[in-house]
C-alpha positions as CSV (number, residue, x, y, z in Angstrom):
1,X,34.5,-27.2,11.4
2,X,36.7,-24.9,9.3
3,X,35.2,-22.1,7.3
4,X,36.5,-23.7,3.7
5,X,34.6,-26.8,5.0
6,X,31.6,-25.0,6.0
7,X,31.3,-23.2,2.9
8,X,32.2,-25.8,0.4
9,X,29.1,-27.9,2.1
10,X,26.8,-25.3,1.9
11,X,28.2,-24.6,-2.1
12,X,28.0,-28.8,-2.4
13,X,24.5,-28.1,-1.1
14,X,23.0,-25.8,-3.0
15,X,24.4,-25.3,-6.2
16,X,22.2,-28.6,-7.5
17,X,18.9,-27.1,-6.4
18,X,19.7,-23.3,-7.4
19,X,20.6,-24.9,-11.2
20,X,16.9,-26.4,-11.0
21,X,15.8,-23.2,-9.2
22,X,16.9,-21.5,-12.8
23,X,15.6,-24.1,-15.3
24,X,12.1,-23.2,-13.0
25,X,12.2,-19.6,-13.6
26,X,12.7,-20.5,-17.1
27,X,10.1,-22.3,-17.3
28,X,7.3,-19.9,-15.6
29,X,8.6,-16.9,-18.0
30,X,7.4,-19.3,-20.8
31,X,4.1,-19.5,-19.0
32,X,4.0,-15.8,-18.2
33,X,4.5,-15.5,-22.0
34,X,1.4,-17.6,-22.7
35,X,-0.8,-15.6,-20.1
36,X,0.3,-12.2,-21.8
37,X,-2.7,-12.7,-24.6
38,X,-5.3,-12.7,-21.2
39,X,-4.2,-9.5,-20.4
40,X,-6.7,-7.6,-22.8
41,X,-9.5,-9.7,-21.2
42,X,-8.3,-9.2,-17.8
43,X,-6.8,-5.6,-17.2
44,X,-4.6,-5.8,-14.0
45,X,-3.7,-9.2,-14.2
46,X,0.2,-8.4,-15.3
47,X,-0.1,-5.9,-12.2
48,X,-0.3,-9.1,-10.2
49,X,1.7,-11.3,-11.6
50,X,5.4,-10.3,-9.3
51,X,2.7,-9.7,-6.1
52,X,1.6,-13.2,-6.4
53,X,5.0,-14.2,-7.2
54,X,6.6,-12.5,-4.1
55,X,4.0,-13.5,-2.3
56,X,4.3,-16.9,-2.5
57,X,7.9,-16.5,-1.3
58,X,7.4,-14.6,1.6
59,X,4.4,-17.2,3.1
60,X,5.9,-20.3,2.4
61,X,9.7,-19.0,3.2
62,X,8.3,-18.4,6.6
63,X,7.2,-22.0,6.3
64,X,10.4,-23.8,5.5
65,X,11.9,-21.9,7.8
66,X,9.7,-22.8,10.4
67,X,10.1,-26.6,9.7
68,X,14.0,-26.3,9.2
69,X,14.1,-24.7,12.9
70,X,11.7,-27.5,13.7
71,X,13.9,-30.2,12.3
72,X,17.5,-28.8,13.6
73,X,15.6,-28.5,17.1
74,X,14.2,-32.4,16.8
75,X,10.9,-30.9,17.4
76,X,9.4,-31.9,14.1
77,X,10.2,-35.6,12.8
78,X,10.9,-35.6,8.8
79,X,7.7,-37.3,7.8
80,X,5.0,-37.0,6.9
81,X,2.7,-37.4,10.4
82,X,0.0,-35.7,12.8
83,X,2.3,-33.0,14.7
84,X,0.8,-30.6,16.5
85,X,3.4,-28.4,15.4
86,X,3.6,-29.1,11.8
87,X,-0.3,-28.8,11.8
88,X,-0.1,-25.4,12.9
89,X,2.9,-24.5,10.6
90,X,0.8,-25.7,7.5
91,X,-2.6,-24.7,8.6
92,X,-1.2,-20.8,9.1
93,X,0.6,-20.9,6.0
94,X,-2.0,-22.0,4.1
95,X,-5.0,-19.6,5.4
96,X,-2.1,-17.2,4.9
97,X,-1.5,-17.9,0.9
98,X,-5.0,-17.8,0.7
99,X,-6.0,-14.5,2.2
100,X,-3.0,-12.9,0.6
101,X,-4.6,-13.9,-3.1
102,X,-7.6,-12.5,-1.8
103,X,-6.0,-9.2,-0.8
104,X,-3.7,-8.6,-3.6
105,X,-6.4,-8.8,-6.2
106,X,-8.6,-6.4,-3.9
107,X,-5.8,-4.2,-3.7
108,X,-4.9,-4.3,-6.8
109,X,-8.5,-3.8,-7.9
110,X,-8.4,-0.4,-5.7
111,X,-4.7,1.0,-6.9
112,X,-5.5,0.8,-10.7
113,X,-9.0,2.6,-9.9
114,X,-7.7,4.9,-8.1
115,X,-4.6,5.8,-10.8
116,X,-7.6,5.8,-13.5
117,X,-6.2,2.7,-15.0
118,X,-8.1,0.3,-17.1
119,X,-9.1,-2.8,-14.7
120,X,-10.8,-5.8,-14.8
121,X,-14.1,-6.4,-12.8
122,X,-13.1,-7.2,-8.8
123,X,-14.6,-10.0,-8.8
124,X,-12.5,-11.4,-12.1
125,X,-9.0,-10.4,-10.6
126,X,-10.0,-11.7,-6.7
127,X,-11.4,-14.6,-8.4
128,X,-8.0,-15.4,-10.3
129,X,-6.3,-14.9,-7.2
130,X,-8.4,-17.4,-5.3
131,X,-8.2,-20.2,-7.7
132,X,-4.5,-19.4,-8.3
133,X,-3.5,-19.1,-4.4
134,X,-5.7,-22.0,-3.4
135,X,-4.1,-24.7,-5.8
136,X,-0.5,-23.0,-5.3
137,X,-1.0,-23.3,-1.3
138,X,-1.6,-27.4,-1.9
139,X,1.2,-27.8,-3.8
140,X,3.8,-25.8,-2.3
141,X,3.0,-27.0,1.0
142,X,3.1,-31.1,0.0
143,X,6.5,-30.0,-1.8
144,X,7.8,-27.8,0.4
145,X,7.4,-30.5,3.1
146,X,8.4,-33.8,0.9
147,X,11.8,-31.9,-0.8
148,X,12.7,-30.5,2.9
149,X,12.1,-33.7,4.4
150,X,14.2,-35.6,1.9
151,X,16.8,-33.6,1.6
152,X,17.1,-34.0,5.6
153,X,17.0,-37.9,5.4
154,X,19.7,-37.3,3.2
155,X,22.1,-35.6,5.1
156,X,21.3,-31.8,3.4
157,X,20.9,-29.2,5.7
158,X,17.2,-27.6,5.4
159,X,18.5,-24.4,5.8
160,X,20.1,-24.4,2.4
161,X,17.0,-25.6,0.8
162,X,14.1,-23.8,1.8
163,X,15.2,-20.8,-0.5
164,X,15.9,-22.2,-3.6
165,X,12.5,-25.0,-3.2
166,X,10.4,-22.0,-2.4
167,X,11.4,-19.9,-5.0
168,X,11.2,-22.7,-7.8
169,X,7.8,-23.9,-6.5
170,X,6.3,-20.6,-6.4
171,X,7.2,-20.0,-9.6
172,X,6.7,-23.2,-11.6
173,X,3.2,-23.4,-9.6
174,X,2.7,-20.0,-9.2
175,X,2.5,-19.3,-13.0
176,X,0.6,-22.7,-14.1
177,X,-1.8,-22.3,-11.6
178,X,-2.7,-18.0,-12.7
179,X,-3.0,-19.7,-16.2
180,X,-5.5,-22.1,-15.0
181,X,-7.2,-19.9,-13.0
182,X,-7.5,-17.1,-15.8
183,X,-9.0,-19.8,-18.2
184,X,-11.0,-21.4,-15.6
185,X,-12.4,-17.8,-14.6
186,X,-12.9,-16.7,-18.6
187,X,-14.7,-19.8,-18.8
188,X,-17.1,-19.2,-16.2
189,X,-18.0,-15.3,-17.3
């Protein structure tokens, strides 16, 4: 293959996804926007907003990438089955968004202290995080997998997707999910 080839397919590729990818980020400032009046109740909680965001990124990039190698290797199948491989993939990821939710409110808990900022209790911000990273983890995993796995059927190379998907999921489900989670946690205090 040429390089004009090469890069028109992966242009063709992702150019559909990345102008979704924008309409997402749109849409999670909105909800950010809607979370900013829980910010009084919850000191911190804007501190963890781009953690949680990165976050999210970083764990389930790893993922995609993991299933992409997986797929361009034919050690994975694109559905939905019991693989070993894919097991292992999802399981770690998943035990990983969740411990990193835990961590970033601890740590976040800790920094503010220790800068003599205003903070919420720890168990308020780890118990945001929690909800928030558990229910993000369930999603982005089902639709990380399903978007990946059609977009392989389909002739798209995984490689070009896992970025854009990631980022878009994180952030669409990344921001709902804190939103929840904040009113599910004033609820219960």
């Amino acid at each position: 293959m040429s390089v004009r080839h090469d890069f028109w397919s992966i242009y063709r590729e992702a150019l559909p996804i990345l102008i979704v990818a924008l309409g997402g980020g749109l849409f999670a400032g909105l909800v950010l926007e809607s979370i900013i009046e829980s910010v009084e109740r919850f000191p911190g909680l804007l501190v963890m907003v781009p953690v949680f965001l990165a976050t999210r990124g970083n764990v389930y990039g790893a993922l995609g990438g993991r299933i992409s190698s997986g797929l361009h290797q034919g050690l994975i199948e694109p559905r939905f089955e019991w693989d070993e491989r894919l097991v292992n993939a999802v399981l770690a990821s998943f035990i990983n968004g969740i411990g990193i939710s835990i961590a970033i409110g601890v740590i976040t808990w800790v920094a503010l202290l220790l800068i003599g900022w205003e903070v919420a209790a720890l168990y308020e911000l780890v118990a945001i995080m929690l909800v928030a990273g558990a229910l993000t983890s369930v999603v982005m995993i089902a639709g990380l997998l399903g978007l990946i796995f059609l977009g392989y059927k389909h002739g798209y190379d995984p490689d070009n997707l896992v970025g854009p998907i990631v980022t878009t999921l994180g952030d669409i489900f990344g921001m709902l999910f804190m939103l929840f989670s904040v009113s599910f946690v004033e609820v219960l205090i």
